[in-house]
C-alpha positions in Angstrom: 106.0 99.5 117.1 106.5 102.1 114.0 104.8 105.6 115.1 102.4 107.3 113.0 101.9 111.0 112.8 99.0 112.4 114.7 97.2 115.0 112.0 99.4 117.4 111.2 100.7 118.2 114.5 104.2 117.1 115.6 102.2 114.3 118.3 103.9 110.5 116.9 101.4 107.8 118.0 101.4 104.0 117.7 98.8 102.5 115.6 97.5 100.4 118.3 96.4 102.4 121.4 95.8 101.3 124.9 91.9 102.3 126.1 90.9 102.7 129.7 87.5 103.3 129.5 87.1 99.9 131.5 89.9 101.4 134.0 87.4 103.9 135.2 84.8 101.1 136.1 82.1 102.6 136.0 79.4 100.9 133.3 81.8 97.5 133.6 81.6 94.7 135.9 84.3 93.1 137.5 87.2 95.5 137.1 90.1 95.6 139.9 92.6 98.5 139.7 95.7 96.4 139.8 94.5 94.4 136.5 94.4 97.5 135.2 97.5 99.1 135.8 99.0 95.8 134.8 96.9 95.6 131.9 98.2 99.6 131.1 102.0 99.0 132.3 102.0 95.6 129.9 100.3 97.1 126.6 103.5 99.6 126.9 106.2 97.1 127.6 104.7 95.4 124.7 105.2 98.7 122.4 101.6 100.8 122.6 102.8 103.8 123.8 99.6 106.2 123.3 96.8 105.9 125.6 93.2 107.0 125.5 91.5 107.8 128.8 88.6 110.9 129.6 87.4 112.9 132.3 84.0 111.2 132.6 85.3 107.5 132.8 84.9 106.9 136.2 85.0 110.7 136.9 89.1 111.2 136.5 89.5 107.3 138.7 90.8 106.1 135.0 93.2 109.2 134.5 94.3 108.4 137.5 95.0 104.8 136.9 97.0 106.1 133.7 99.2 108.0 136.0 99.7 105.3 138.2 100.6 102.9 135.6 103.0 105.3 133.4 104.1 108.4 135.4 107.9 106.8 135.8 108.1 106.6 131.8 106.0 109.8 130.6 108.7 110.8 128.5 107.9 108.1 126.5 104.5 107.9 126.6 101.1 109.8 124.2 98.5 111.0 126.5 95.3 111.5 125.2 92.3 112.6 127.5 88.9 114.2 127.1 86.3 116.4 128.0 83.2 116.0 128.3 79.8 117.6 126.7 78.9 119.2 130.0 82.2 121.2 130.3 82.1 123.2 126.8 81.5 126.5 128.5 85.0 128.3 128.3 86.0 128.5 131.9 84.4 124.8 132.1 87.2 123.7 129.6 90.2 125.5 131.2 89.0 123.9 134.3 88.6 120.3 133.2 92.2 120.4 131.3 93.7 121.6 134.8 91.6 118.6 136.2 93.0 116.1 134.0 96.3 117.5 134.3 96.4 117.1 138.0 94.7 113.3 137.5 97.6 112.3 134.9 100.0 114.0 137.0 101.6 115.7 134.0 101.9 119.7 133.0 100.8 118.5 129.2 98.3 116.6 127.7 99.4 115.3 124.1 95.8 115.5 122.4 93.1 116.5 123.9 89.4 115.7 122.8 85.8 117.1 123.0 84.8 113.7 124.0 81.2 114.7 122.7 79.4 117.5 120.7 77.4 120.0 123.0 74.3 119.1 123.5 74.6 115.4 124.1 73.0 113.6 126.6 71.0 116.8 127.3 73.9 118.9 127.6 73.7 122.4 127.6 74.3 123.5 123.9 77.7 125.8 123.6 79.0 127.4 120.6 81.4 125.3 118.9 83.4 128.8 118.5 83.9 129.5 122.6 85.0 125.6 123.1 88.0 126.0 120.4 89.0 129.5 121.9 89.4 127.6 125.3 91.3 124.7 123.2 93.4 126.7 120.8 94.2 128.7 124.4 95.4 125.9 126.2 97.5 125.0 122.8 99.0 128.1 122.7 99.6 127.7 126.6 101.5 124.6 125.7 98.7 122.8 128.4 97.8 120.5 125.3 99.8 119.8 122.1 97.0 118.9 119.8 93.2 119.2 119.5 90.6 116.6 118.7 87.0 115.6 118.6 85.3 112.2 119.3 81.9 111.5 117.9 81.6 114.4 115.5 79.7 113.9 112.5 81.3 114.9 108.9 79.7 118.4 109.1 80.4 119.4 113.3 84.1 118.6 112.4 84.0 120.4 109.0 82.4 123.5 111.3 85.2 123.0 114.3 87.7 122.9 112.0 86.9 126.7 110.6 88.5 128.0 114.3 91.4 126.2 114.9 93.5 123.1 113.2 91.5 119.2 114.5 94.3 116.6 114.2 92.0 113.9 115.0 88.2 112.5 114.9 87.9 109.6 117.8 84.9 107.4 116.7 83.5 104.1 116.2 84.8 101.7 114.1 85.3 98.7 113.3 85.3 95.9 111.1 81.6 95.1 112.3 80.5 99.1 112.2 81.7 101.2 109.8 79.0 104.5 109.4 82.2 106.8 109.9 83.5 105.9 106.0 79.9 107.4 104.8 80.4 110.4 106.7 83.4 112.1 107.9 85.9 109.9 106.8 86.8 111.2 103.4 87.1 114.9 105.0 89.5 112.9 107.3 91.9 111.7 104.4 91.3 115.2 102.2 92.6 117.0 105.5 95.0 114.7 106.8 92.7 114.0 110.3 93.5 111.0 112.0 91.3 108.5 112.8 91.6 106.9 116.3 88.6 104.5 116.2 87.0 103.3 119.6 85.6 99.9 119.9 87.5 98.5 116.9 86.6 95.0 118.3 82.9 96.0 118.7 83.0 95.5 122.6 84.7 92.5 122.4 82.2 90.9 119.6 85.2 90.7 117.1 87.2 88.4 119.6 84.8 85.4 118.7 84.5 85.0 122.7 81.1 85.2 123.0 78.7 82.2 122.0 75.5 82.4 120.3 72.5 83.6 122.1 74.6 84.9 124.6 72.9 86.9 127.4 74.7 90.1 129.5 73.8 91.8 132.7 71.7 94.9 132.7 74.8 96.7 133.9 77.1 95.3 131.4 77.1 98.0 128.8 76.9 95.4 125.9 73.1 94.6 126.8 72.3 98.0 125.2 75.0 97.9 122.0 73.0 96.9 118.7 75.3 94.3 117.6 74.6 92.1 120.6 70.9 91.9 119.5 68.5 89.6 117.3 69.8 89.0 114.1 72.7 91.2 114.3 74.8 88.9 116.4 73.7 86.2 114.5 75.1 87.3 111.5 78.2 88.7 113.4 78.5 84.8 114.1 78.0 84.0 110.6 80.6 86.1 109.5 83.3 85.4 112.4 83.2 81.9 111.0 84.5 83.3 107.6 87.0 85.0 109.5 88.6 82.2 111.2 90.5 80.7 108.5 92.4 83.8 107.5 92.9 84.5 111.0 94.4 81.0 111.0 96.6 81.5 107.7 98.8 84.5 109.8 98.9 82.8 112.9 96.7 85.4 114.6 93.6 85.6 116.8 90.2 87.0 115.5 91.0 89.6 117.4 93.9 90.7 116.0 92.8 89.8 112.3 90.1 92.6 112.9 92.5 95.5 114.5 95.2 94.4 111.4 92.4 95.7 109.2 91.2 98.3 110.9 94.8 100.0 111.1 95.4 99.3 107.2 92.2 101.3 106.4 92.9 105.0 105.4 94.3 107.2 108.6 93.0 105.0 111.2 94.7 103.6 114.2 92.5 101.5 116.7 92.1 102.1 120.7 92.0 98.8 122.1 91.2 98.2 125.8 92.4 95.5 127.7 91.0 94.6 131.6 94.6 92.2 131.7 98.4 92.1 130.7 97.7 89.3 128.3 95.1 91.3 126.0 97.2 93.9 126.2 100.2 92.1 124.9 97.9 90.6 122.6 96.3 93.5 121.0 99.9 95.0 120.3 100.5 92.1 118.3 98.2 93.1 115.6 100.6 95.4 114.5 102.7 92.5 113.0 99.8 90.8 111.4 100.4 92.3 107.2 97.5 91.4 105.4 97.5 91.7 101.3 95.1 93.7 99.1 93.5 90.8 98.4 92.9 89.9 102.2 91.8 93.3 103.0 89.0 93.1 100.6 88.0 89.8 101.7 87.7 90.8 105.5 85.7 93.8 103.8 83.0 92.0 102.0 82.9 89.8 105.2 82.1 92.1 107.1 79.1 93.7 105.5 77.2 90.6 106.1 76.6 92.5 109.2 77.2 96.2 108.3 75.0 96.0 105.4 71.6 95.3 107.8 72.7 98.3 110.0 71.0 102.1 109.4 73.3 105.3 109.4 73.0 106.0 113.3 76.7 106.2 113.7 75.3 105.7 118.0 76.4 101.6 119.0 74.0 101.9 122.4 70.7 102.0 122.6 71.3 104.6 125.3 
């Protein structure tokens, strides 16, 4: 799979990247530790070599699983971890880098993320100015090679970016939610800031697996995500059944239709999880999917049938 430049850092990463939020099982059902490192070990046999993971998913078990599923070909390999909004304090960030080094069994990290802006999910707030000394430190240290930010709006990455060079913004996006292009994406192409977008198959909606009226366990994160409510997944159904035939004129699943759009947008790449080998292998796939200028506007206007009815709040969960 061709390698893209991270930023402007000297980090190469594949368009498609492997997500282990699921790997960390907590807020998903059904997960076993050997699907996942198979799902991990397959998604780079298949030519994903970056991988997205974070201290708080499953409290380091999914860094752990990383480790487990690529320490015999790190060489090869794009770690990308994160902390989270409690840790922001200076010491608190030193710490959880030397955490997640330990969990990924490495002595670098090849971006690493403020998973969240301080004072998220009642975190303590913490200058944005003491989190990038701790950051540009560990750069400089040679602990991390680049710095990044997940679910920063336009202006908190325009302010982190005044102390110390962001290669990336991690947030969602996909074909089915797209508030990032009103906001920080057009500071993202002006400063040559990657985009690594999360949920680029809006949890799985983007598959086409799920049928109408659909219900999910309480635990199951997707009970609380807005697009698997009301009208909203109705019209995510209306507009999957535009999708299909194009889908069908390359061959491909919906699934990889909507990550072969996503990566053609403007400096995004796509983090796509996978619980087994076979999603894995599938999701790389997109890669090969080449869809015209014409095709790429005609997924677009399809999918504002259901971005259209959605407000600004860039948040998926009603958390």
């Amino acid at each position: 799979m061709e390698k893209r430049k991270l930023g402007t850092s000297a980090v190469e990463i594949t368009p498609i990247i492997i997500g282990t939020w699921q790997a960390g099982k907590k807020m998903w059902v059904g997960i076993e530790d050997a699907d996942s490192i198979k799902a991990i070990r397959a998604a780079f046999e298949a030519g994903i070599t970056t991988v997205d993971t974070a201290e708080v998913y499953g409290e380091g078990h999914s860094e752990r699983i990383v480790a487990e599923a690529l320490s015999d070909v790190r060489d090869q390999v794009q770690y990308a971890t994160k902390v989270f909004a409690n840790h922001l304090k200076y010491d608190q960030v030193i710490q959880a880098c030397d955490r997640s080094l330990k969990n990924l069994k490495t002595d670098y990290i090849d971006l690493y993320q403020i998973h969240w802006p301080a004072g998220a999910f009642n975190s303590e707030i913490v200058p944005i100015t003491e989190t990038m000394k701790a950051l540009n430190e560990l750069k400089q240290q040679g602990k991390i090679r680049a710095i990044g930010v997940s679910n920063f709006s336009g202006a908190q990455l325009a302010e982190a970016s005044q102390y110390g060079r962001i290669d990336s913004l991690q947030p969602p996006y996909s074909l089915f939610w797209r508030a990032v292009e009103k906001d920080a994406l057009p500071y993202c192409i002006e400063n040559q800031i990657s985009i690594l977008a999360y949920s680029p198959l809006a949890q799985g909606l983007l598959t086409g697996k799920f049928t109408r009226g659909q219900k999910f366990a309480p635990e199951d994160n997707r009970a609380k995500n807005k697009l698997f409510q009301g009208e909203n997944f109705e019209r995510a159904h209306q507009a999957l059944d535009k999708l299909r035939p194009i889908a069908e004129r390359h061959n491909s699943t919906l699934a990889q239709l909507a990550l072969a759009w996503l990566i053609a947008q403007p400096q995004a790449n796509a983090i796509a999880g996978a619980r087994y080998p076979e999603q894995a292998q599938d999701n790389a796939k997109a890669a090969d999917v080449k869809l015209s200028s014409e095709e790429i506007a005609e997924i677009d206007s399809i999918g504002r049938i259901v971005t259209d009815h959605l407000d600004d709040n860039p948040v998926m969960w009603n958390w």
